[in-house]
C-alpha positions as a printed NumPy array, in Angstrom:
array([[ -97.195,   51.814,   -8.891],
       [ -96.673,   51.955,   -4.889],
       [ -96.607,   55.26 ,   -3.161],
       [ -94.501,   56.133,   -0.536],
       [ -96.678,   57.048,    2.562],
       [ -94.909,   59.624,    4.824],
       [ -94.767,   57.324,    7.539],
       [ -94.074,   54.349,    5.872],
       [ -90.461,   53.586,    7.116],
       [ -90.437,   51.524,    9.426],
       [ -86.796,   51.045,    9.846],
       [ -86.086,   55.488,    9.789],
       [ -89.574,   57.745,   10.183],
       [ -89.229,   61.589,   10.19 ],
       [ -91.122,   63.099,   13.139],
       [ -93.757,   65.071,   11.173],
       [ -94.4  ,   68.743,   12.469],
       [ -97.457,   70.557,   13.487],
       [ -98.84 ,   70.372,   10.314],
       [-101.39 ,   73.078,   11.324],
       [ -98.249,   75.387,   11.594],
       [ -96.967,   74.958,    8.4  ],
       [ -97.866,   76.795,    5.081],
       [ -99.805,   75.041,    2.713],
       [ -97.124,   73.656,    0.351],
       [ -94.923,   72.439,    3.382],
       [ -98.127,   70.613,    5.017],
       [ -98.692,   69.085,    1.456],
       [ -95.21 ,   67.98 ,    0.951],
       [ -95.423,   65.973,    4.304],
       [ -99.286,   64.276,    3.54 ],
       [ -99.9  ,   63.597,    0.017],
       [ -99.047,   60.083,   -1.344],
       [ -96.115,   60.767,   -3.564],
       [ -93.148,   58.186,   -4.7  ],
       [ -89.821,   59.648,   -4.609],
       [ -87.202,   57.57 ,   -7.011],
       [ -83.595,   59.287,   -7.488],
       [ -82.216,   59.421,  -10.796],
       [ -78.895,   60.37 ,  -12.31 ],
       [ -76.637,   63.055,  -10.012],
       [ -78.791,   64.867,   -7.956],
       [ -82.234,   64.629,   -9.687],
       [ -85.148,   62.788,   -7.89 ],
       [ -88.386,   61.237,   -9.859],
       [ -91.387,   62.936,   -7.66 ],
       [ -94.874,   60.935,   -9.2  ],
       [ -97.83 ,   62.729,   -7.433],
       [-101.159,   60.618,   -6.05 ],
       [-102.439,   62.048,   -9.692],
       [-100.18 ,   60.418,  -11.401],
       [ -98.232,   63.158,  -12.286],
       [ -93.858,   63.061,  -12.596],
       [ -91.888,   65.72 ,  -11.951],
       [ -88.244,   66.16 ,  -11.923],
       [ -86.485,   67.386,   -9.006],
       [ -82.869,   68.47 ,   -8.779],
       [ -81.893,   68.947,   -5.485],
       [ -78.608,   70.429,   -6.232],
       [ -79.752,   73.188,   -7.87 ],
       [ -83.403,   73.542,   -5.711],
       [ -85.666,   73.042,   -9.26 ],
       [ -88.506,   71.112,  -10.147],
       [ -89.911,   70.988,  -13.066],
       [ -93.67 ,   71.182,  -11.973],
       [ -95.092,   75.016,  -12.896],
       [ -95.233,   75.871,   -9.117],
       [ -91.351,   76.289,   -9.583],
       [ -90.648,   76.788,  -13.022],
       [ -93.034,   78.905,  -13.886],
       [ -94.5  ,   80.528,  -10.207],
       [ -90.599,   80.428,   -8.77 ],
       [ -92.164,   78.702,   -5.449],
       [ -90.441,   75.923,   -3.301],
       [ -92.973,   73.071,   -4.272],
       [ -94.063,   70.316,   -2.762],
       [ -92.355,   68.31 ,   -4.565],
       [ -88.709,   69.85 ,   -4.002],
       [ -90.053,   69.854,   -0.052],
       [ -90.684,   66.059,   -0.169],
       [ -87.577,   64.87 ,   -1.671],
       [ -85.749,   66.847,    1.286],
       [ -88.106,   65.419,    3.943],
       [ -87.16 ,   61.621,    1.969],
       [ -83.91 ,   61.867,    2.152],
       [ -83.468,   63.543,    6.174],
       [ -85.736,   60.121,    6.59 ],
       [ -83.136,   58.079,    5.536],
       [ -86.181,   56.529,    3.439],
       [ -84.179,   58.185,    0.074],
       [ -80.448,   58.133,   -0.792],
       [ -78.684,   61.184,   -0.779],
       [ -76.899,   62.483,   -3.724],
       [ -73.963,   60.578,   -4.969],
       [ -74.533,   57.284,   -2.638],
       [ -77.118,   54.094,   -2.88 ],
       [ -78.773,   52.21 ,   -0.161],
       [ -76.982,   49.168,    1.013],
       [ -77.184,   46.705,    3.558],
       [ -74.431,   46.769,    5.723],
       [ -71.406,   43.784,    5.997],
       [ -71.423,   43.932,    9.781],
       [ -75.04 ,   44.155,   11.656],
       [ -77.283,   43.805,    8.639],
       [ -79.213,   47.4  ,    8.881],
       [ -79.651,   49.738,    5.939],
       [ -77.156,   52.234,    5.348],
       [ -75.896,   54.927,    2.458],
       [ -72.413,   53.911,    0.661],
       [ -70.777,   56.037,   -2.316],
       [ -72.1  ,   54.782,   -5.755],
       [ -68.52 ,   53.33 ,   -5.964],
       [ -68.064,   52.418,   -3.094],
       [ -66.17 ,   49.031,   -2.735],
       [ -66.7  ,   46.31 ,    0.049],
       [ -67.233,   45.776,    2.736],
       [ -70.105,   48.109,    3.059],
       [ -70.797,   49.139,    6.503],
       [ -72.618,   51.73 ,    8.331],
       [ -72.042,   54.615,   10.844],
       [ -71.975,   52.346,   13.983],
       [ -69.942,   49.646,   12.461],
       [ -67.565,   51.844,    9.952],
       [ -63.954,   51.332,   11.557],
       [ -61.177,   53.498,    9.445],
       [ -57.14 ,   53.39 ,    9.935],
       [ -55.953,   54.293,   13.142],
       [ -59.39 ,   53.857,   15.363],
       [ -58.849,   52.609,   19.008],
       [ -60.912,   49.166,   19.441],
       [ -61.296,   47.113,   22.319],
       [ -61.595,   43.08 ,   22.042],
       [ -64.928,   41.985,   23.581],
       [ -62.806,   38.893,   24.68 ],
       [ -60.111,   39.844,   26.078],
       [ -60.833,   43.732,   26.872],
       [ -57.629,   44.984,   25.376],
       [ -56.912,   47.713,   22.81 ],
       [ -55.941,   47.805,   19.54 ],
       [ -55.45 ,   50.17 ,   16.556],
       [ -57.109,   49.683,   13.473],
       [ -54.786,   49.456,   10.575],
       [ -57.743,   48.638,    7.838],
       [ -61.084,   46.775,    6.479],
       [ -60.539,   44.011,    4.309],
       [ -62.949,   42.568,    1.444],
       [ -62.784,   39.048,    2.594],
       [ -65.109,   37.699,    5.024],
       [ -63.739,   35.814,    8.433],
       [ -64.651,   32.417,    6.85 ],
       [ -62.311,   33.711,    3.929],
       [ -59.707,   34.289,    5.541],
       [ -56.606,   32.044,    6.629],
       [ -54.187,   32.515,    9.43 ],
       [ -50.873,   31.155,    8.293],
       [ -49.662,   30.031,   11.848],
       [ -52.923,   27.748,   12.476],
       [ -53.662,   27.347,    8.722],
       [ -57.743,   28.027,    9.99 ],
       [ -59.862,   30.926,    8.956],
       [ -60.78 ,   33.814,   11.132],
       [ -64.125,   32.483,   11.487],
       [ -62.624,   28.829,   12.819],
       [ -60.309,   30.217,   15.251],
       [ -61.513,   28.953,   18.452],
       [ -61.656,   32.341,   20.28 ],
       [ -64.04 ,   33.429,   17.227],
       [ -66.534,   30.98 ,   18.197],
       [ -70.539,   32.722,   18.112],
       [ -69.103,   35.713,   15.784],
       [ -70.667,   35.824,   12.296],
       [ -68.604,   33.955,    9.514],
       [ -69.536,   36.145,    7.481],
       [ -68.301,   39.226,    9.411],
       [ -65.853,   41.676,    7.582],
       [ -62.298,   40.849,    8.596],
       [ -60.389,   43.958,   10.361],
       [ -56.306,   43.751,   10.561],
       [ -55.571,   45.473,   14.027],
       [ -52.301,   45.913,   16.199],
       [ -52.351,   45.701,   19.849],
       [ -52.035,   49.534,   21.06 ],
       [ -49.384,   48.619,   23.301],
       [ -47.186,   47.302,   20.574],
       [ -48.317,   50.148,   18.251],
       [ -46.434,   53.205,   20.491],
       [ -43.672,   50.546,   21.702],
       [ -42.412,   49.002,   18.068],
       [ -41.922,   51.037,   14.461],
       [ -43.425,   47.331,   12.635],
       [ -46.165,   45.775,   15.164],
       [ -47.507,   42.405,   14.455],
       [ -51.28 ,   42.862,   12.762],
       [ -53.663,   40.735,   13.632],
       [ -57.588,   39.346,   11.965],
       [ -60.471,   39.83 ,   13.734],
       [ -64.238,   39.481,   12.887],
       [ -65.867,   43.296,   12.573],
       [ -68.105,   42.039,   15.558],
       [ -65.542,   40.933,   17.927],
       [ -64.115,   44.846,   18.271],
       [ -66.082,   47.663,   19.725],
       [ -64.979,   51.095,   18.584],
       [ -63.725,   53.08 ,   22.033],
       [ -65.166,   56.767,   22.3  ],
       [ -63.006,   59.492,   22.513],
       [ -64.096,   60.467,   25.926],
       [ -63.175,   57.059,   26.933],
       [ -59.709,   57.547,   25.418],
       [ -59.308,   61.11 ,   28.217],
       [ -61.468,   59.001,   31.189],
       [ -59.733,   58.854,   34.163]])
């Protein structure tokens, strides 16, 4: 069995407090070796350095150690699941690790989530202003689709995204995003949508959007 050190991460490490400040079961929750596994809903497997399993719902703040079900106390074990999943080292309830489509780190989707999976830097969602690395100009998102940019074909070349010549050093593999250009969006009711590879477009800020 492997036990997950505190520290372990190496890709999302919570900044451990002055343990000397902290009551016992707090300073235990962040030290001991324990492996935190989630289960169905909102219920975590917590397996102690004695061997020891314990279920923890997180939802409902129980564990089924006797510190909690019998003493009433916030264990250690219902501590460490919390400290897990601010980590980013657990899933939260209701979503599963995943890698995501665009820059390859880890990231949390929806158990049913469909793809392209992508995370909190490289999420785009209908109606986000994006600016074309290439060219510099502005475009609104109209959605994410599941194909990749090698997948997909552009009827007036009849080449994918990923062999348009423009899309030359993006990944073929990149999630394809239909955009219109922002200028067409507020001037015509139907604007012409475009492909792009997810890593050609850079999401603009809204304080960019009200910069002088």
């Amino acid at each position: 069995m492997t036990l997950i050190e505190p520290t372990a991460d190496r890709q999302s490490t919570a900044l451990a407090p002055d343990l000397r400040s902290l009551p016992d079961r707090a300073a235990r929750a962040w030290t001991e070796h324990m492996a935190v596994r989630p289960r169905a809903g909102s219920t975590y497997a917590v397996t102690t350095e004695s061997d020891s399993t314990y279920l923890v719902d997180i939802a409902q703040r129980t564990c089924s150690c006797p510190d909690n079900r019998i003493r009433g106390e916030r264990c250690k074990h219902l501590r460490r699941v919390a400290i897990e999943i601010t980590a980013r080292r657990v899933a939260p309830p209701g979503k599963e690790r995943a890698t995501c489509d665009a820059c390859g780190t880890v990231t949390f989707v929806a158990t049913d989530a469909e793809a392209p999976h992508l995370c909190g830097n490289c999420r785009l969602e209908t109606g986000d202003i994006v600016q074309d690395r290439e060219t510099g100009n502005r475009l609104v998102v109209v959605r994410v689709a599941d194909e990749r940019a090698s997948e997909w074909t552009i009827e007036a070349t009849d080449e994918t995204v990923a062999d348009y010549d423009t899309n030359d050093g993006y990944p073929p593999d990149d999630p394809v995003v239909l955009a219109t250009y922002l200028s067409d969006a507020v001037r015509t009711d139907d604007p012409r949508e475009y492909a792009f590879p997810r890593s050609r477009l850079r999401r603009v800020e809204d304080a960019e959007l009200v910069a002088p």
